[in-house]
N, C-alpha and C positions, 0 to 999 in steps of 0.2 A: 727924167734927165737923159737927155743924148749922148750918147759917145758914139761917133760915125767914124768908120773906118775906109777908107777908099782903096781897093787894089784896082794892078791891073788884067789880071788875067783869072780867071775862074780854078787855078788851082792854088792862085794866091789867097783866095776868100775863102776859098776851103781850108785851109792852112790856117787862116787867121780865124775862122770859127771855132776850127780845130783849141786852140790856143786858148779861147776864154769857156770853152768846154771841159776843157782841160784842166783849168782851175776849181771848177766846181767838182772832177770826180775827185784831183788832188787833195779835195779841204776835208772830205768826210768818207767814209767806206759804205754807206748808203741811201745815196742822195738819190730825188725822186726827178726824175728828168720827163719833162714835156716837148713830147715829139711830135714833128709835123711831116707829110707827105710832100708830092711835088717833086721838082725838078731840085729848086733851089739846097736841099738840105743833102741830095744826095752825096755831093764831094766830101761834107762835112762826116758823113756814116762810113765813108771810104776811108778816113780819116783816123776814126772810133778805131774799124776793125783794124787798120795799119799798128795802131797802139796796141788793141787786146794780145796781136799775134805777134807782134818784137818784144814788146815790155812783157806780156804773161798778166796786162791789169786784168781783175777779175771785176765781172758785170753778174755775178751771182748774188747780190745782197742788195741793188739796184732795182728799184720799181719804178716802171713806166706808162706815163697816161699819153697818147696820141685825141689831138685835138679831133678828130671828124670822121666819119665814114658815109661813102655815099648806100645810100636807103633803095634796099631790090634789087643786089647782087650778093649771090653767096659768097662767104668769106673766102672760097675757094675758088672765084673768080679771077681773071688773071688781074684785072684792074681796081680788083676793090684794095681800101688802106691796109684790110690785113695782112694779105698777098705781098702788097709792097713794102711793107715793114719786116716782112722775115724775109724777101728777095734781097734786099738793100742792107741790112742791118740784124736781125734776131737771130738767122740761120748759120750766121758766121762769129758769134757772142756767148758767153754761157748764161746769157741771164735767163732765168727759168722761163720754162710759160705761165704758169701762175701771177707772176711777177708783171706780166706784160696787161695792160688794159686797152682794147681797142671799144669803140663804140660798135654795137650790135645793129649793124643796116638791116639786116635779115630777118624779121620778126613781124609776127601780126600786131604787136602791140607797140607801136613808136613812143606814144607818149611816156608809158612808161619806162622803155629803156633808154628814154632823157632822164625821167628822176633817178631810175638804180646809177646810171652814168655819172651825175652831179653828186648823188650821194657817197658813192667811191670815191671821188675825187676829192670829196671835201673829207675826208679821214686822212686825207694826209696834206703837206706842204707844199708845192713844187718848189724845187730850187733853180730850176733852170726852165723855163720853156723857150724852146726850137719854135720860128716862126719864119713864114716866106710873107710874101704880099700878092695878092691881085691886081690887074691890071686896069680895075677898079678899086684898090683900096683896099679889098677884103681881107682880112684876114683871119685864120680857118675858115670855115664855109659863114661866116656872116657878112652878110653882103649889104649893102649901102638901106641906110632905112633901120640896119639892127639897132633896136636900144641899147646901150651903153652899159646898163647893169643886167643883161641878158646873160641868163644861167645855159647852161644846157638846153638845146633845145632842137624844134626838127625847123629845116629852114628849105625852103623852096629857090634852086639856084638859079640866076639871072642868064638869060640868053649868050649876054658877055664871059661869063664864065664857063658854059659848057662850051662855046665856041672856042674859048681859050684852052677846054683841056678834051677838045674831039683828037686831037692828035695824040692821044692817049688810047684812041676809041678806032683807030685805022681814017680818023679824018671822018668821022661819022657823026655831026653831032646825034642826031639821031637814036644812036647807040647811049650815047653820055646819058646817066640819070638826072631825071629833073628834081631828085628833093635829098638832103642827105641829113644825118643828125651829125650836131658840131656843139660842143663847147661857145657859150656865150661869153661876149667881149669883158661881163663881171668877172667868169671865171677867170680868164687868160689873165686877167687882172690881176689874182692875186697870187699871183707868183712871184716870187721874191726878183727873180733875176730872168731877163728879159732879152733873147737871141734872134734879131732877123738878120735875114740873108736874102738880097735882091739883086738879080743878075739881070742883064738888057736892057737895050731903050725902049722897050714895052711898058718896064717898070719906071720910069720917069717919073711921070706924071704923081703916079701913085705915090712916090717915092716922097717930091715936093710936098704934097699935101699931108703926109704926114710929119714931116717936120717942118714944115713950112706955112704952111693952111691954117685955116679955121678949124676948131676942132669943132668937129659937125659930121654927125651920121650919114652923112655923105660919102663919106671919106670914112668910114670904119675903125683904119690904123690910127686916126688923128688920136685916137683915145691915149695911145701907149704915149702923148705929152706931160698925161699925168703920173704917169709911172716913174716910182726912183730912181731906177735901171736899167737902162735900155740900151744893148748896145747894135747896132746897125752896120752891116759890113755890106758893103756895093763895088761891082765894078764901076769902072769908068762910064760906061752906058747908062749904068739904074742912076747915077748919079750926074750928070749930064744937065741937071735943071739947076744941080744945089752949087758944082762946083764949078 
């Protein structure tokens, strides 16, 4: 089930993410929050810290799974998820490092740091996962064609998306990795409570199809239809097909 929210300005969707994040760290003193990279989530981490450092909440009893990391850059890279989750959010939070899970891009063995990955994740609940969208649809690195009950897994990224995140890369796609391990669309599934964030008219289209569309591995997001949860916050652009 959908609950869509429309702002108009990018600090207004931040605010409003803010807000049903908010409820979730309110209800429990250690809830497992599922976080995502991107553009889309950052206003909402600017948000977190605004809270950690007026109110004093504490993020020390808080465990976190981040959905994906691209495959063949060191975590020490300026552009890999690890990088971006302590720049954006972990460096200015007390949650432990222990605490924190990113997926292992850096390794000779992929396959299996898909299962240690899926089998972490499944020892605990998530209560909330943080989600953006592709401007195909994707969401986490599974990109159109993923099965529906797809665990963890290593995924090979489509031209459209590394084009879409070379400006991440100095405008290089070149530079952007072609394969990354991501969290499959079963798992993102079983999270109780469900947070996207889609800003622009890039995300349109994408945006339509998932509340709108066929649900069809086409379209990736179309999945979270069957989800009980779901809540959807867009500006005016991402939302530009629906309203």
């Amino acid at each position: 089930m959908f609950k869509v929210i429309i702002k108009d300005t990018n600090e207004e969707v931040s605010r409003a993410a803010f807000n049903v994040m908010k409820e979730v760290l309110d209800s429990k003193p250690n809830p497992v929050l599922g976080l995502a990279t991107g553009s889309s989530p950052v206003g909402l981490y600017k948000e977190m810290i605004k809270d950690h450092e007026e109110t004093g909440r504490s993020y020390k009893d808080i465990i976190t799974f981040n959905l994906d990391e691209y495959v063949g850059i060191p975590r020490d890279h300026e552009q890999s998820y690890y990088t971006f989750m302590h720049e954006n959010l972990f460096n200015y939070i007390d949650c432990p490092e222990e605490n924190i899970h990113v997926p292992e891009g850096n390794t000779d063995d992929h396959e299996k740091a898909c299962v240690d990955y899926e089998n972490a994740l499944k020892q605990h609940v998530v209560d909330i996962q943080v989600l953006g969208i592709g401007s195909d649809g994707h969401i986490a690195f599974n990109e159109p064609g993923c099965p529906f009950d797809s665990e963890t897994h290593l995924m090979e990224l489509t031209e459209q998306t590394r084009s879409d995140n070379a400006r991440f890369f100095d405008g290089d796609i070149n530079q952007v990795p072609t394969l990354s391990i991501t969290q499959g669309l079963g798992s993102i599934m079983r999270a109780k409570k469900i947070l996207l964030i889609a800003t622009g008219a890039n995300k349109a289209d994408a945006v339509w199809g998932m509340l709108k569309g066929e649900k069809t591995t086409d379209c990736p997001a179309s999945i979270l239809q069957d989800h009980a949860d779901v809540t959807v916050i867009l500006d005016r652009a991402a939302a530009s097909r629906i309203a």
